[in-house]
C-alpha positions as CSV (number, residue, x, y, z in Angstrom):
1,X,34.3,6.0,-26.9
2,X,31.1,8.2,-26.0
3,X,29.3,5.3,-26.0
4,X,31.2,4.2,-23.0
5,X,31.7,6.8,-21.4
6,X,28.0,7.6,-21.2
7,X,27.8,3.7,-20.1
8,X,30.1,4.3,-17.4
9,X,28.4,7.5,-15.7
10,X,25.1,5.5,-16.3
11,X,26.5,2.9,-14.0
12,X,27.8,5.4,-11.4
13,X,24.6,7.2,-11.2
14,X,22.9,3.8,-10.7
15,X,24.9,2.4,-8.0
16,X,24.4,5.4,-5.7
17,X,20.4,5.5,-6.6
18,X,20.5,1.8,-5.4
19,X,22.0,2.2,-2.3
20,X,19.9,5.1,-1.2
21,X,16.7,3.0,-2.3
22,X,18.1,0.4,-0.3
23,X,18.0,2.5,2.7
24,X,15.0,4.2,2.4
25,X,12.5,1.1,1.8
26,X,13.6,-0.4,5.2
27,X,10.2,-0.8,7.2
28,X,11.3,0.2,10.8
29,X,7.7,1.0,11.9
30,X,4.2,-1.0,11.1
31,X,2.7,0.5,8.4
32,X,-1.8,0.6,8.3
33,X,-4.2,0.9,6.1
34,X,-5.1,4.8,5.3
35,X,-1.7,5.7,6.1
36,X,0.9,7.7,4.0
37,X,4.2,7.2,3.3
38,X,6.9,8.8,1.3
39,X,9.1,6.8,-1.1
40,X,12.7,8.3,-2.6
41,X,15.8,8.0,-4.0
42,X,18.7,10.2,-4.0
43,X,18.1,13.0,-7.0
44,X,20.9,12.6,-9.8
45,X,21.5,15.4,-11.8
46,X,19.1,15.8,-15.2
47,X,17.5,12.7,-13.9
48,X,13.8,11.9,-13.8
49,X,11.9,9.0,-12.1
50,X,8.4,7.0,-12.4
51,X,7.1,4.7,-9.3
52,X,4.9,1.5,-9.3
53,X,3.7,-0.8,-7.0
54,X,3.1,-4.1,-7.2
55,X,1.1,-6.4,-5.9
56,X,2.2,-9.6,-7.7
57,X,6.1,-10.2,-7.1
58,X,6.0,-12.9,-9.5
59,X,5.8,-11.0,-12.2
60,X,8.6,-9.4,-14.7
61,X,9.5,-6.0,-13.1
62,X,11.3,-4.8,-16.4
63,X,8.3,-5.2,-18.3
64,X,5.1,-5.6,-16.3
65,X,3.5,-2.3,-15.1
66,X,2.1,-2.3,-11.7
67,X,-1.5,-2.8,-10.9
68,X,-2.0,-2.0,-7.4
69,X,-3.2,1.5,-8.0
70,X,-5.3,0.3,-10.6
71,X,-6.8,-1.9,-8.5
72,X,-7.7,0.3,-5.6
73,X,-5.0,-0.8,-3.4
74,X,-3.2,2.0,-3.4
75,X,-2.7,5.7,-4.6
76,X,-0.5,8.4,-5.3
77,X,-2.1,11.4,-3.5
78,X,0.1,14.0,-5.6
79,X,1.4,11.7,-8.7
80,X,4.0,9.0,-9.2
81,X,6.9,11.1,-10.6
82,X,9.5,12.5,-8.4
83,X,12.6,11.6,-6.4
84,X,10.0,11.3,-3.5
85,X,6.4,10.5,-3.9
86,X,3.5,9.9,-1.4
87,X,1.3,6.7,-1.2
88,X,-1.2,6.0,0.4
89,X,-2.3,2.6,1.1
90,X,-5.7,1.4,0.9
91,X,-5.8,-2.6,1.6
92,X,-3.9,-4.7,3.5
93,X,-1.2,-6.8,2.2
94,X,2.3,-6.9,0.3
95,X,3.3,-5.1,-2.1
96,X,6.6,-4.4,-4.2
97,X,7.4,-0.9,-5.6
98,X,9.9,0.2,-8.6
99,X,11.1,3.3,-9.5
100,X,11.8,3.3,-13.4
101,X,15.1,6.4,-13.7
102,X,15.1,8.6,-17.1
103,X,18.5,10.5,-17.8
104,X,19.3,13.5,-19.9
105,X,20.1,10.9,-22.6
106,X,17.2,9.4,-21.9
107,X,18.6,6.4,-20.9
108,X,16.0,4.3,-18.7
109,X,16.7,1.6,-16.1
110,X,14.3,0.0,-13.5
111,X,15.0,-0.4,-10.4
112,X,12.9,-3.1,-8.3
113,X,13.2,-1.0,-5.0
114,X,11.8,-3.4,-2.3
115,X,8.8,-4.8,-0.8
116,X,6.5,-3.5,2.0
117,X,3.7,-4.8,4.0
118,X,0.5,-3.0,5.1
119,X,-1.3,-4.0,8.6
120,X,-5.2,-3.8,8.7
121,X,-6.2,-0.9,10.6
122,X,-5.5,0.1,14.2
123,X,-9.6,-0.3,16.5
124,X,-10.4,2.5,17.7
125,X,-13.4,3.7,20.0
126,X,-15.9,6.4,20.4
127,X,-17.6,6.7,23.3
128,X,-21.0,8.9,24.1
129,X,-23.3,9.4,27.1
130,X,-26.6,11.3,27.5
131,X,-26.4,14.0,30.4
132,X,-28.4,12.4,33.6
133,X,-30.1,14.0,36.9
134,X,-28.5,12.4,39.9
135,X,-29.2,8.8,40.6
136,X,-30.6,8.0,37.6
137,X,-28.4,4.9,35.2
138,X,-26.9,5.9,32.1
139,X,-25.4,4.2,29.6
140,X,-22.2,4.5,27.8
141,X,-22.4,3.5,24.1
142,X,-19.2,2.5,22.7
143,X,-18.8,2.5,19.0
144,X,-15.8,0.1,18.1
145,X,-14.1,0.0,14.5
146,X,-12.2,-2.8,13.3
147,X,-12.2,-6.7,13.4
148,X,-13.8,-8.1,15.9
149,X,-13.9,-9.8,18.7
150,X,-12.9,-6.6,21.3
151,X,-11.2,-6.0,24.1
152,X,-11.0,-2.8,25.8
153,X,-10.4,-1.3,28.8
154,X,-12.3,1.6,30.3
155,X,-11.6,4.1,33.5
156,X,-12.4,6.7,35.2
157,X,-9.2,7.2,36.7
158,X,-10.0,5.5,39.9
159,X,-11.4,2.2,38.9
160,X,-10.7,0.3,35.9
161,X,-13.5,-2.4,33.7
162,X,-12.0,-4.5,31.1
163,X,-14.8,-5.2,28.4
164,X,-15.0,-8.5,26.0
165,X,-17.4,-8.0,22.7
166,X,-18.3,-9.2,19.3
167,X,-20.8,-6.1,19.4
168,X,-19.0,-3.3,17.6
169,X,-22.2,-0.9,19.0
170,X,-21.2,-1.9,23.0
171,X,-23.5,-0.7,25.4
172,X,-22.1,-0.2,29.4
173,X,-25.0,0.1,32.0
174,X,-23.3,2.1,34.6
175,X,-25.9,1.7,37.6
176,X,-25.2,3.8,39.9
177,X,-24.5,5.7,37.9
178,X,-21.8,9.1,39.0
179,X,-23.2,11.5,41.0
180,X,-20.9,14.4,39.9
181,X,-19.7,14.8,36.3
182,X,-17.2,12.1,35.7
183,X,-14.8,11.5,32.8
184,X,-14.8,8.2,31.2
185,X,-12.0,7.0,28.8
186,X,-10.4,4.1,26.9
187,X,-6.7,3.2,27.7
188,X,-6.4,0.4,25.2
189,X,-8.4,-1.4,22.6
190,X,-7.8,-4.8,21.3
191,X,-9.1,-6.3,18.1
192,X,-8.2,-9.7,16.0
193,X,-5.2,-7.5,14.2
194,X,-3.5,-5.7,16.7
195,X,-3.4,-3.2,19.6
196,X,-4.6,0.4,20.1
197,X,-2.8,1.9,23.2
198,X,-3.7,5.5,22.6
199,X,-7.6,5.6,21.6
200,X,-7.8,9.1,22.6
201,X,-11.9,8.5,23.6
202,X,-13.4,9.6,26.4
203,X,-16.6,10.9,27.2
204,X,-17.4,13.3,30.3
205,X,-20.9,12.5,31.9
206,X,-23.2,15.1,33.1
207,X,-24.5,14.9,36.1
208,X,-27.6,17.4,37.1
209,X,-29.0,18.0,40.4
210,X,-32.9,17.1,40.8
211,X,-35.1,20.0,41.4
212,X,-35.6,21.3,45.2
213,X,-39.0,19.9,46.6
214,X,-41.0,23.3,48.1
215,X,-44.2,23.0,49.8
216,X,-47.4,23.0,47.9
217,X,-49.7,25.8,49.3
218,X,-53.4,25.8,48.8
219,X,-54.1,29.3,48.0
220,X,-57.9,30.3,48.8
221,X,-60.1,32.4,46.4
């Protein structure tokens, strides 16, 4: 009779745990490499819990242990014990994750939690410029991350240049060049993966005045 009983709150623990994992594991936004991202269940009382993730969904969750953090695909930043834990996620791909519940009895179940997918990076820019005197070129050298080929578009608030590369070291000639300081930045970056539409890069371009021409005087001994 204790036997069951234990059984039975076993099985009411469980079904509540599942149905908060269930919840939580639903991928509403796109996930990227280098990013962090909780995992949890709902605590039950004198319970503890274990996480893995999986890179392999053919294997046997009940028995197999997970090998993506073993195999540098991904990492627990602050351990993988906890009703929540952080992971972050180091290469693109799928991946499944479990959650393996110890009760006071020490009673264990796993729980195959659900699957994920990790994008490849968002591009990104950073852009630089020398300072200039006035009417001189300059060039803008764009350092692009990502897979390429590029496509980004530059402004300066009044005009707009969409660029096309394979270079991820992009040079832009700007002749003429401003002839007051001028703020250059990147509304949007395209790469083989996806689309940045917040780069946050910009560069401000310095623009000096040349020096004042003055007579030349012949000064006698």
């Amino acid at each position: 009779m204790i036997r069951l009983v234990h059984i039975l709150r076993l099985a009411l623990v469980l079904i509540p745990a599942m149905l908060t994992v269930a919840t939580a594991t639903a991928q509403e936004t796109r996930v990227y490499i280098g990013m962090t991202t909780p995992l949890s269940v709902e605590q039950m009382p004198g319970d503890s819990y274990t996480w893995e993730i999986y890179n392999d969904p053919s294997v046997d969750f009940a028995v197999v242990s997970g090998t993506a953090v073993d195999e540098g695909q991904a990492m627990f930043p602050s351990g993988n014990t906890g009703a929540t834990v952080q992971v972050t996620w180091l290469e693109a791909g799928i991946y499944f994750y479990k959650v393996t519940a110890v009760d006071a009895a020490n009673c264990t179940n796993n729980l195959k939690i659900g699957m994920i997918e990790i994008f490849e990076s968002l591009p990104t820019a950073v852009i630089t410029a020398p300072e200039i005197c006035i009417g001189d070129p300059v060039d803008l050298a764009v350092e692009l991350t990502g897979n390429g080929p590029w496509t980004f578009t530059l402004t300066d608030g009044t005009d707009t240049w969409v660029h096309n590369t394979d270079d991820p070291n992009y040079v832009i000639t700007l002749d003429p060049a401003p002839k007051v300081p001028t703020t250059y930045w990147i509304t949007e970056i395209k790469d083989l993966y996806g689309t940045n539409s917040d780069p946050q890069s910009e560069v401000t371009v310095i623009v000096h005045p040349k020096p004042k021409s003055s007579r030349i005087r012949v000064v006698d001994n």
